[in-house]
LUMGUSE-387753 format. One record per residue: residue in three letters; x, z, y of N, C-alpha, C in turn. Coordinates in nm, 3 decimals, always signed. Layout:
REM LUMGUSE-387753
@residu=ala n.X=X n.Z=Z n.Y=Y ca.X=X ca.Z=Z ca.Y=Y c.X=X c.Z=Z c.Y=Y
...
END
This chain:
REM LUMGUSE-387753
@residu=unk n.X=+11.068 n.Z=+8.197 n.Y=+3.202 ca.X=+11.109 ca.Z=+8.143 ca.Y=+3.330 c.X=+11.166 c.Z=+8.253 c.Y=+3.419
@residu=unk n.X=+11.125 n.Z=+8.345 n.Y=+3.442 ca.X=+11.166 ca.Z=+8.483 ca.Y=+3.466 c.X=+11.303 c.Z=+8.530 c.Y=+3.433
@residu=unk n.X=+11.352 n.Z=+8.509 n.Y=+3.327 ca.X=+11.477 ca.Z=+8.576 ca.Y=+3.328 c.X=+11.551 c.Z=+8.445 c.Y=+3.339
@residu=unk n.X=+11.534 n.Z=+8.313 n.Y=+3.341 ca.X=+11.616 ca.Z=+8.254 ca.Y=+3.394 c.X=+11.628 c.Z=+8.197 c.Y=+3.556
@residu=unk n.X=+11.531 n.Z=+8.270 n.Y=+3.618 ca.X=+11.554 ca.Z=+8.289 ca.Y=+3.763 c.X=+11.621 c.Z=+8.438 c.Y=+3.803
@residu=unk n.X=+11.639 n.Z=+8.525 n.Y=+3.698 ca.X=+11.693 ca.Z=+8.661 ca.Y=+3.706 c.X=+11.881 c.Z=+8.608 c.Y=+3.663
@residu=unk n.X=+11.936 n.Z=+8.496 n.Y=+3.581 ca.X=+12.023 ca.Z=+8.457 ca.Y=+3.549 c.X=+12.083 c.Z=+8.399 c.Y=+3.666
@residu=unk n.X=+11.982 n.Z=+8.277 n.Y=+3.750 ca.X=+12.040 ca.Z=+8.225 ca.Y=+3.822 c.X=+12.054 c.Z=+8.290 c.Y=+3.996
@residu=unk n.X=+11.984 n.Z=+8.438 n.Y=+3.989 ca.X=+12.015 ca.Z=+8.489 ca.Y=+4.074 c.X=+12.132 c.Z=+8.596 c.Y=+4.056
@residu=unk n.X=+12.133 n.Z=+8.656 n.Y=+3.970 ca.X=+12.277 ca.Z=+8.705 ca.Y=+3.934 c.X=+12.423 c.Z=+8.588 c.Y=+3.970
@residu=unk n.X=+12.421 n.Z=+8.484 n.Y=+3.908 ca.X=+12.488 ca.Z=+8.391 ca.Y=+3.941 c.X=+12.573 c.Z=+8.411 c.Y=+4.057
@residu=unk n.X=+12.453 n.Z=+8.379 n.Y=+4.200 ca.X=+12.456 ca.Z=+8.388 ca.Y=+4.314 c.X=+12.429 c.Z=+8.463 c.Y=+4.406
@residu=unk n.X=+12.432 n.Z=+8.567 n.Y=+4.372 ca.X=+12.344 ca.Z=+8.666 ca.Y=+4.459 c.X=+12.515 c.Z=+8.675 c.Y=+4.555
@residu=unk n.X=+12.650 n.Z=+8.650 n.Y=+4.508 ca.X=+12.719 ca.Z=+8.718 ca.Y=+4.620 c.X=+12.747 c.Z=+8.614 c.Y=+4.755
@residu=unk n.X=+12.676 n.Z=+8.516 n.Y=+4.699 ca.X=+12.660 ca.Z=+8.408 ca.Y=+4.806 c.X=+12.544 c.Z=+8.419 c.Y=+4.950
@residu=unk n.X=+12.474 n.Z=+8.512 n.Y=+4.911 ca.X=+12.344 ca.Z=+8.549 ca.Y=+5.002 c.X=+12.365 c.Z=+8.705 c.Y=+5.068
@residu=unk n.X=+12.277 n.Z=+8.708 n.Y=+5.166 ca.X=+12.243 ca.Z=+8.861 ca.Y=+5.174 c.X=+12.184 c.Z=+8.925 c.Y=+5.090
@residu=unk n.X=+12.187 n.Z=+9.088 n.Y=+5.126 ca.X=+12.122 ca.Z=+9.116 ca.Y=+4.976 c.X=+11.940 c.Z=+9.161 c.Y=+5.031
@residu=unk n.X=+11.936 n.Z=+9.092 n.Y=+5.156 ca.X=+11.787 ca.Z=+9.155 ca.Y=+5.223 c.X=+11.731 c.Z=+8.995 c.Y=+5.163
@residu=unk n.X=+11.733 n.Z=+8.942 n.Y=+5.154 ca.X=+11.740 ca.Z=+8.771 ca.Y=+5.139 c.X=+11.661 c.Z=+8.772 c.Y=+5.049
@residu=unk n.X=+11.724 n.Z=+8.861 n.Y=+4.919 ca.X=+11.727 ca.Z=+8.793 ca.Y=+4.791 c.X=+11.564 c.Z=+8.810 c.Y=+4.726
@residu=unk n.X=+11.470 n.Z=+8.863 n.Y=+4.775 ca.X=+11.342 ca.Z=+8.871 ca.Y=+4.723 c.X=+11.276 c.Z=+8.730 c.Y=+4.781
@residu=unk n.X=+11.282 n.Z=+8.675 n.Y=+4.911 ca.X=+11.285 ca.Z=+8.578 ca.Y=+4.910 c.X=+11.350 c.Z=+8.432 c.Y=+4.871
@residu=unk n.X=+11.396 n.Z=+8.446 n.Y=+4.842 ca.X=+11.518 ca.Z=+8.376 ca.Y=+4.737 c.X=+11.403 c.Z=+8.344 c.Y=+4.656
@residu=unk n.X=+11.402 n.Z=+8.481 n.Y=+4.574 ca.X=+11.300 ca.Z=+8.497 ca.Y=+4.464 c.X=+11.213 c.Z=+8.406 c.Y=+4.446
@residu=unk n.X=+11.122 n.Z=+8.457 n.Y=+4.540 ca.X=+10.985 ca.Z=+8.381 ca.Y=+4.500 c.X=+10.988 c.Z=+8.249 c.Y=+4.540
@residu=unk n.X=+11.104 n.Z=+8.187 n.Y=+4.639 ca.X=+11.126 ca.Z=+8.057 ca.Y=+4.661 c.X=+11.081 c.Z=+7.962 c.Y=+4.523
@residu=unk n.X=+11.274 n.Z=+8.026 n.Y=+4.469 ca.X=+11.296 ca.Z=+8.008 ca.Y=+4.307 c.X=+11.173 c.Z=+7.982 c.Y=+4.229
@residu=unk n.X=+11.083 n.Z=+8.082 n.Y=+4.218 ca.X=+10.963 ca.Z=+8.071 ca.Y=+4.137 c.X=+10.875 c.Z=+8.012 c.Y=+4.165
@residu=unk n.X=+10.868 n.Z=+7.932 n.Y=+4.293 ca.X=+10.744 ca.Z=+7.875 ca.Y=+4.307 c.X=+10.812 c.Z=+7.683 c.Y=+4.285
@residu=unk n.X=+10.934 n.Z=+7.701 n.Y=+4.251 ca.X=+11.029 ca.Z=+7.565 ca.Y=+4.265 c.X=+10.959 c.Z=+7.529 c.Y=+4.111
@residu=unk n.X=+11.020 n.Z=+7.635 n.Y=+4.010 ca.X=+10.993 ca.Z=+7.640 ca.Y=+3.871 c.X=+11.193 c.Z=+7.617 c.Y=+3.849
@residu=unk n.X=+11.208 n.Z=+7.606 n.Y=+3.660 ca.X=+11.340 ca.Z=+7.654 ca.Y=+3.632 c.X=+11.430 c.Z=+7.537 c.Y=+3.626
@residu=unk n.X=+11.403 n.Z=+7.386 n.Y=+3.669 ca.X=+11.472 ca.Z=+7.279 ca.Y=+3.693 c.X=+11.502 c.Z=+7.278 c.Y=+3.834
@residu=unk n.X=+11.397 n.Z=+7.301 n.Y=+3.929 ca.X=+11.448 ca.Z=+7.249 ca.Y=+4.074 c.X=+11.541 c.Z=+7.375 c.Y=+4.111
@residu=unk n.X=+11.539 n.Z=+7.514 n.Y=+4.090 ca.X=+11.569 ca.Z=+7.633 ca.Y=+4.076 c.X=+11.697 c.Z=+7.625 c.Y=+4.077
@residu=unk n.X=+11.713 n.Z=+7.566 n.Y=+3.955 ca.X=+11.861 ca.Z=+7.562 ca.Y=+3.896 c.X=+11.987 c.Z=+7.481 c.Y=+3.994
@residu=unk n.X=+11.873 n.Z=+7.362 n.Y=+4.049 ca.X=+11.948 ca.Z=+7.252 ca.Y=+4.156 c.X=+11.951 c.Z=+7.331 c.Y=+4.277
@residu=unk n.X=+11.841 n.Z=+7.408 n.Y=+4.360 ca.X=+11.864 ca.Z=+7.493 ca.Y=+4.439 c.X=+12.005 c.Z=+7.534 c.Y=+4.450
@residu=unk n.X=+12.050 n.Z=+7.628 n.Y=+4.352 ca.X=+12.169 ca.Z=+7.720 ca.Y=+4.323 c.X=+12.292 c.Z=+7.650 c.Y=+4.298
@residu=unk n.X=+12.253 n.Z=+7.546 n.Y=+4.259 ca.X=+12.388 ca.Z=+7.504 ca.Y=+4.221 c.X=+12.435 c.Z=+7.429 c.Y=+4.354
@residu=unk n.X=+12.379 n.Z=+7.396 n.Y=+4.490 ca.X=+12.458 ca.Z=+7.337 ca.Y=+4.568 c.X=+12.606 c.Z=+7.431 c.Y=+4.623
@residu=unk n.X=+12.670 n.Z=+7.374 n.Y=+4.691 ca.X=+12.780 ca.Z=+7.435 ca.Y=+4.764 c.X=+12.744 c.Z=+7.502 c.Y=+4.853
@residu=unk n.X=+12.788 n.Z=+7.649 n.Y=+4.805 ca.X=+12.793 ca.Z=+7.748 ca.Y=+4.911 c.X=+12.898 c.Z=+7.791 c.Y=+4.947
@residu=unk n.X=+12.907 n.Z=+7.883 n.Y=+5.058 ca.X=+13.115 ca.Z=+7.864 ca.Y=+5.141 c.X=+13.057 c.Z=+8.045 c.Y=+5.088
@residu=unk n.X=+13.233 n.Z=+8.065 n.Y=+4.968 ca.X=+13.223 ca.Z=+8.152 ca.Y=+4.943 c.X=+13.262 c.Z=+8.273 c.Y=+5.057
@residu=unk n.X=+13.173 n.Z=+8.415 n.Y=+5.057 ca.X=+13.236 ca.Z=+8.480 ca.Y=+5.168 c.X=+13.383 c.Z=+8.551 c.Y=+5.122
@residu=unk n.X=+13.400 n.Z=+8.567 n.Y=+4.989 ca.X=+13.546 ca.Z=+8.598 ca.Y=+5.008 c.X=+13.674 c.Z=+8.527 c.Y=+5.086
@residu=unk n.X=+13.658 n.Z=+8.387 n.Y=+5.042 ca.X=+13.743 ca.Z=+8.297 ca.Y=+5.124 c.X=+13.698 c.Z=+8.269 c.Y=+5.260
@residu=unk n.X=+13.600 n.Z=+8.302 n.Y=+5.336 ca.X=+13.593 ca.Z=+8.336 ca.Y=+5.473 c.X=+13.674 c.Z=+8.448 c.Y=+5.504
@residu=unk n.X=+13.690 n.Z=+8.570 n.Y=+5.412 ca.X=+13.762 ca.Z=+8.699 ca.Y=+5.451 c.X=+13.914 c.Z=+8.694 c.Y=+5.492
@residu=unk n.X=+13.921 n.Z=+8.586 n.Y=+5.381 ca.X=+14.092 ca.Z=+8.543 ca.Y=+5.362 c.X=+14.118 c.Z=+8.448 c.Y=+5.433
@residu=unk n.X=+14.056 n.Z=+8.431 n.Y=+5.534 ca.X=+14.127 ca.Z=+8.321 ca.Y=+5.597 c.X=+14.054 c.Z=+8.394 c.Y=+5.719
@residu=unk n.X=+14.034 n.Z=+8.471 n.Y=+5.751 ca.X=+13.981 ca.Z=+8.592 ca.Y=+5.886 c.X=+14.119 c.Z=+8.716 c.Y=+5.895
@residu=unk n.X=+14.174 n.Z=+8.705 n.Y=+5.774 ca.X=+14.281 ca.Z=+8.811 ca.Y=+5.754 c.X=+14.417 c.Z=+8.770 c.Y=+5.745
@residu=unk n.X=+14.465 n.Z=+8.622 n.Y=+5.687 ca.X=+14.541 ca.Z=+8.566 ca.Y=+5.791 c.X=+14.554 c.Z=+8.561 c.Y=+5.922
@residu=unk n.X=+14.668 n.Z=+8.630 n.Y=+5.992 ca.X=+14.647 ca.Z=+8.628 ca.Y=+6.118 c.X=+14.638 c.Z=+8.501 c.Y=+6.205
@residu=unk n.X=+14.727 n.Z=+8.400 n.Y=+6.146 ca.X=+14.714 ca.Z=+8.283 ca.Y=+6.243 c.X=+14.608 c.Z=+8.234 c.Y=+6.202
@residu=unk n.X=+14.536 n.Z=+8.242 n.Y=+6.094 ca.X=+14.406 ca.Z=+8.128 ca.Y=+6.109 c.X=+14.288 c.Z=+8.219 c.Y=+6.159
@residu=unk n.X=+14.266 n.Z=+8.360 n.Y=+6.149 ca.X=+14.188 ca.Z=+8.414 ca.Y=+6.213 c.X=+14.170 c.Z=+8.409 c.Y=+6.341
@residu=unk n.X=+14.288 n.Z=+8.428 n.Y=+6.415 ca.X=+14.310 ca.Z=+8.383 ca.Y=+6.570 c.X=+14.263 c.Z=+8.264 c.Y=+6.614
@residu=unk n.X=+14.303 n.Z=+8.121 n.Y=+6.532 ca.X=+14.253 ca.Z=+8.027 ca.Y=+6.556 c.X=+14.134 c.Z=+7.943 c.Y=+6.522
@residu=unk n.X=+14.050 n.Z=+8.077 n.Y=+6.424 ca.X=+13.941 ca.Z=+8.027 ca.Y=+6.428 c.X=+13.858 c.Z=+7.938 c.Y=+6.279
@residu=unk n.X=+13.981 n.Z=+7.945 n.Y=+6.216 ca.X=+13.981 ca.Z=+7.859 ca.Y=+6.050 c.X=+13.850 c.Z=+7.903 c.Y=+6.001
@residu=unk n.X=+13.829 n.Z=+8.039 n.Y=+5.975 ca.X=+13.767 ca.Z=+8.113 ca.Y=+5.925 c.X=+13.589 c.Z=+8.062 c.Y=+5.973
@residu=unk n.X=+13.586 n.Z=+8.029 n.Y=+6.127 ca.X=+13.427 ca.Z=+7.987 ca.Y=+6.148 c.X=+13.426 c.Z=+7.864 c.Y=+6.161
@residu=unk n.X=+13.541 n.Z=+7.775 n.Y=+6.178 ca.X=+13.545 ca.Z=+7.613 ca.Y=+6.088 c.X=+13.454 c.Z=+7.614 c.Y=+5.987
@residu=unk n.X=+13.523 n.Z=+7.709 n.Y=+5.859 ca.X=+13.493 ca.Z=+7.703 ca.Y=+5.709 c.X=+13.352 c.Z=+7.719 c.Y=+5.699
@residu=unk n.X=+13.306 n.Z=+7.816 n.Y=+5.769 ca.X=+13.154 ca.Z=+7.861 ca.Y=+5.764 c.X=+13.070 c.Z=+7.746 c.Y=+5.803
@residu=unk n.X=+13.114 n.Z=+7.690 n.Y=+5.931 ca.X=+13.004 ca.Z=+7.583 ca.Y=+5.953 c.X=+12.990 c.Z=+7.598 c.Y=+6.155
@residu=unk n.X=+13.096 n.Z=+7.694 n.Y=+6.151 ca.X=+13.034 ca.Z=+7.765 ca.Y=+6.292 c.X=+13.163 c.Z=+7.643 c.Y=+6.399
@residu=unk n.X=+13.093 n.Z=+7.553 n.Y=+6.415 ca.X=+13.207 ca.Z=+7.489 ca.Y=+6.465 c.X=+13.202 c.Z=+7.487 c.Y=+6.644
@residu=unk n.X=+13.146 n.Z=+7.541 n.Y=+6.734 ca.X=+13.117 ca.Z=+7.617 ca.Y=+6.826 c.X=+13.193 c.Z=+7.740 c.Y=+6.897
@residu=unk n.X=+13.199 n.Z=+7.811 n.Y=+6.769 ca.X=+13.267 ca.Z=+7.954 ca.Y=+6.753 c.X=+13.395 c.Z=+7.962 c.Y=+6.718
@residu=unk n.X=+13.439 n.Z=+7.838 n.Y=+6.626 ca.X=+13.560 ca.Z=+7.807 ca.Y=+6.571 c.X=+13.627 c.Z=+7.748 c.Y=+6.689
@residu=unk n.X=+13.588 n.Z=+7.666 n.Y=+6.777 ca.X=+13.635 ca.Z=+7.620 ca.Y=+6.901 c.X=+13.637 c.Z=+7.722 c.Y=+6.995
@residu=unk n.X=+13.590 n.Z=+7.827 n.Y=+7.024 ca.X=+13.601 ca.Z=+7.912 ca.Y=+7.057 c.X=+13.688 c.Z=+8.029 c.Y=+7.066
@residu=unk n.X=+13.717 n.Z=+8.079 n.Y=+6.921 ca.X=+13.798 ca.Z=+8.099 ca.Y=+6.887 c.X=+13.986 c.Z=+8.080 c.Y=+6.937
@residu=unk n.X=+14.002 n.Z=+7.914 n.Y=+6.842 ca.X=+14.058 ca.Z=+7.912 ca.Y=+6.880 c.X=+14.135 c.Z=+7.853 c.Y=+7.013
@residu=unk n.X=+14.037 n.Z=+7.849 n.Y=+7.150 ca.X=+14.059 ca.Z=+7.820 ca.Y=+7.255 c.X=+14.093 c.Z=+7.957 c.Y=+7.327
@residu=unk n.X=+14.090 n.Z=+8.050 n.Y=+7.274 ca.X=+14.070 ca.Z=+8.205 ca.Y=+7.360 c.X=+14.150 c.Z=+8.280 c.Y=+7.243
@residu=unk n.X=+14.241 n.Z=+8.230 n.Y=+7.147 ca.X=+14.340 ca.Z=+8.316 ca.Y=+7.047 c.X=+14.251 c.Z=+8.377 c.Y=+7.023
@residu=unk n.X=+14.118 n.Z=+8.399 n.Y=+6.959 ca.X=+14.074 ca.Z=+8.496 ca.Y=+6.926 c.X=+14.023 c.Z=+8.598 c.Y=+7.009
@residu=unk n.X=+14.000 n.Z=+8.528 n.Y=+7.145 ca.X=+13.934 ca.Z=+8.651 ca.Y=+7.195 c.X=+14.056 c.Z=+8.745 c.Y=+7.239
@residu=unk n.X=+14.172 n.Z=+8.672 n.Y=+7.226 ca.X=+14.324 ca.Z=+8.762 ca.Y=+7.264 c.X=+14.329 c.Z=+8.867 c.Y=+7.163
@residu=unk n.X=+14.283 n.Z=+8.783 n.Y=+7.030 ca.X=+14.294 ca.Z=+8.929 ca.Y=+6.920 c.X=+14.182 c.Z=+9.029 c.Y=+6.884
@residu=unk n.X=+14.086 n.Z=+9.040 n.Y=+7.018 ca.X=+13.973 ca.Z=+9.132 ca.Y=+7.008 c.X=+13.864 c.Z=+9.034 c.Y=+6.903
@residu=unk n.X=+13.858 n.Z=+8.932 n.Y=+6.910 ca.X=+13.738 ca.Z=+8.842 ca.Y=+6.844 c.X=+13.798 c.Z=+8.831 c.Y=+6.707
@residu=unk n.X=+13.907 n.Z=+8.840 n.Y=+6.674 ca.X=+13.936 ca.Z=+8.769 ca.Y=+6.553 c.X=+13.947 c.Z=+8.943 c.Y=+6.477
@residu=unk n.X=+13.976 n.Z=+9.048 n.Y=+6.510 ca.X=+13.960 ca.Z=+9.196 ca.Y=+6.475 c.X=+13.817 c.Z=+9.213 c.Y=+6.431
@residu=unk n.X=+13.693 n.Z=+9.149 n.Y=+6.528 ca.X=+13.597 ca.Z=+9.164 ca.Y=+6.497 c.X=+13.565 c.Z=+9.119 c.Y=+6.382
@residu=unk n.X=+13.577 n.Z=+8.977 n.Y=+6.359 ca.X=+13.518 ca.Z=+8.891 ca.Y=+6.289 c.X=+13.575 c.Z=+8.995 c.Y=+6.152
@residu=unk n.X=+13.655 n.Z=+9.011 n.Y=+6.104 ca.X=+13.716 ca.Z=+9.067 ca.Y=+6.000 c.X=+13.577 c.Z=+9.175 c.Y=+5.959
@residu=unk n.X=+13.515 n.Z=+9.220 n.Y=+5.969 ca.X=+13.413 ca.Z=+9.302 ca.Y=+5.989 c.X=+13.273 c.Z=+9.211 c.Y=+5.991
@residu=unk n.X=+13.258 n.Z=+9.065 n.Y=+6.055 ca.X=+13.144 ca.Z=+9.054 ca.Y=+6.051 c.X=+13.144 c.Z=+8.894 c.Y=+5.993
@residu=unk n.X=+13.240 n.Z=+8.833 n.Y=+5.919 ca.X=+13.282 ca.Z=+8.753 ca.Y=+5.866 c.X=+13.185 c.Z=+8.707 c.Y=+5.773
@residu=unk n.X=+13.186 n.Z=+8.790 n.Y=+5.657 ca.X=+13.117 ca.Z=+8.795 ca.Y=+5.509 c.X=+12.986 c.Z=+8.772 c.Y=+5.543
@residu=unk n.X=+12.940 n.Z=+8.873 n.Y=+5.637 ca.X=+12.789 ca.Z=+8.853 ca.Y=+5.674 c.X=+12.762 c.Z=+8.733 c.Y=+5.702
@residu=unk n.X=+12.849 n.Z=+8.669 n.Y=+5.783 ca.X=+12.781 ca.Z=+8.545 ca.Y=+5.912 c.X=+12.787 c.Z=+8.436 c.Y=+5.800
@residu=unk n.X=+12.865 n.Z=+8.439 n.Y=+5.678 ca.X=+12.895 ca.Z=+8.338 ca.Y=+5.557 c.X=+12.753 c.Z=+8.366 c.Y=+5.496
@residu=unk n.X=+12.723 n.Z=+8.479 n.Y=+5.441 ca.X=+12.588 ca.Z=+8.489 ca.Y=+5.382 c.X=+12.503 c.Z=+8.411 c.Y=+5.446
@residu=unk n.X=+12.497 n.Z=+8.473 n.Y=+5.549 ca.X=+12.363 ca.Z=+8.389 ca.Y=+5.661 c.X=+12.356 c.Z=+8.258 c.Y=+5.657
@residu=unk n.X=+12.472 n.Z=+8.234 n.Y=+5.660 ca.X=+12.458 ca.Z=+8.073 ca.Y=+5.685 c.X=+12.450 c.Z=+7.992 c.Y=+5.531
@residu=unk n.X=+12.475 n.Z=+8.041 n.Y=+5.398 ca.X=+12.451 ca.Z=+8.027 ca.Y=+5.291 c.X=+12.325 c.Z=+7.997 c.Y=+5.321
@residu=unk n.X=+12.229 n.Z=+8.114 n.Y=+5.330 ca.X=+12.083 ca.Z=+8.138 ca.Y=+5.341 c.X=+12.007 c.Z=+8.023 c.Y=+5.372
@residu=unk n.X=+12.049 n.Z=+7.996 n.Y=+5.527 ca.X=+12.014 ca.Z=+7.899 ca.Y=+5.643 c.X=+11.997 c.Z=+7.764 c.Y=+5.550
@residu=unk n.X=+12.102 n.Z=+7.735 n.Y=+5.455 ca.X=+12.150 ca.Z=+7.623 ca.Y=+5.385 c.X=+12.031 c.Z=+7.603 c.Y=+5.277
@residu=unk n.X=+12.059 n.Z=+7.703 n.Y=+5.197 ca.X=+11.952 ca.Z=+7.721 ca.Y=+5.125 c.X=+11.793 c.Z=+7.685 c.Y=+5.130
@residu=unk n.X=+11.751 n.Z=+7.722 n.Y=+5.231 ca.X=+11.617 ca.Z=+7.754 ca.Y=+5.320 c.X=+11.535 c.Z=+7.597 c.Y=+5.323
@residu=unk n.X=+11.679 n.Z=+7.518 n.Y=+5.428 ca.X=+11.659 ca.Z=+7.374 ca.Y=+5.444 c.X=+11.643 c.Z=+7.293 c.Y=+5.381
@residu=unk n.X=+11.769 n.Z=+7.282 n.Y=+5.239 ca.X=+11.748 ca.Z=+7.200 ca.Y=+5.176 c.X=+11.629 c.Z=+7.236 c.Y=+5.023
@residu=unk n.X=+11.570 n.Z=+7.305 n.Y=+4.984 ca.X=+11.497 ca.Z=+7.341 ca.Y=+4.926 c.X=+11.360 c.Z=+7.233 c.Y=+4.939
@residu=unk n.X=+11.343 n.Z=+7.211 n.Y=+5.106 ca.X=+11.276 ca.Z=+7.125 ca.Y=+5.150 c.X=+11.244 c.Z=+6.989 c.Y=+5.069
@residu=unk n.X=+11.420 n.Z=+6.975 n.Y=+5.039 ca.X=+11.448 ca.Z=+6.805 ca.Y=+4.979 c.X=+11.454 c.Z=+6.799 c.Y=+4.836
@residu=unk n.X=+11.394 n.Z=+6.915 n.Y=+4.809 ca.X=+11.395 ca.Z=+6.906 ca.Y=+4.585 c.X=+11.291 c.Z=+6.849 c.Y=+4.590
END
């Protein structure tokens, strides 16, 4: 059971933080290697394609990028203020990937609840 919670965290690990992932862990292991497997396999918003659409300039400006994540608050935000006039959407490029992990996590956390 062990190395196939070591499989299905390899899998996914670039979907999470990497401070996360011991809790992850023992989540996983206390699920066992069926609910485990359903855990992981839901939809997570990959953080590369948060990057790429933070590094487009027009959708970074307008905010695409915390649409995608879930941040629909911030995404309105965004793009009501161009980005912060450019300063917010510079940022995000930098704190993008993270805020995708997190909110992976967040996702994770909740529905685990409903296996």
């Amino acid at each position: 059971m062990d190395n196939q919670i070591n499989v299905l965290l390899m899998n996914c690990a670039k979907y999470f933080p990497e401070e996360s992932m011991p809790a992850i862990r023992q989540t996983l292991e206390q699920l066992g290697p069926q609910k485990a497997s359903q855990a992981l396999a839901m939809e997570y918003k990959d953080p590369t394609v948060a990057l790429c659409l933070s590094l487009i300039c027009f959708l970074g400006v307008s905010g695409i990028d915390r649409f995608y994540i879930g941040d629909i608050g911030l995404g309105v935000g965004k793009l009501i203020t161009g980005g912060g006039c450019g300063i917010w959407a510079l940022i995000d490029l930098f704190l993008i990937m993270g805020a995708t992990k997190e909110k992976n996590y967040q996702k994770f956390m909740q529905n685990i609840n409903f296996l």
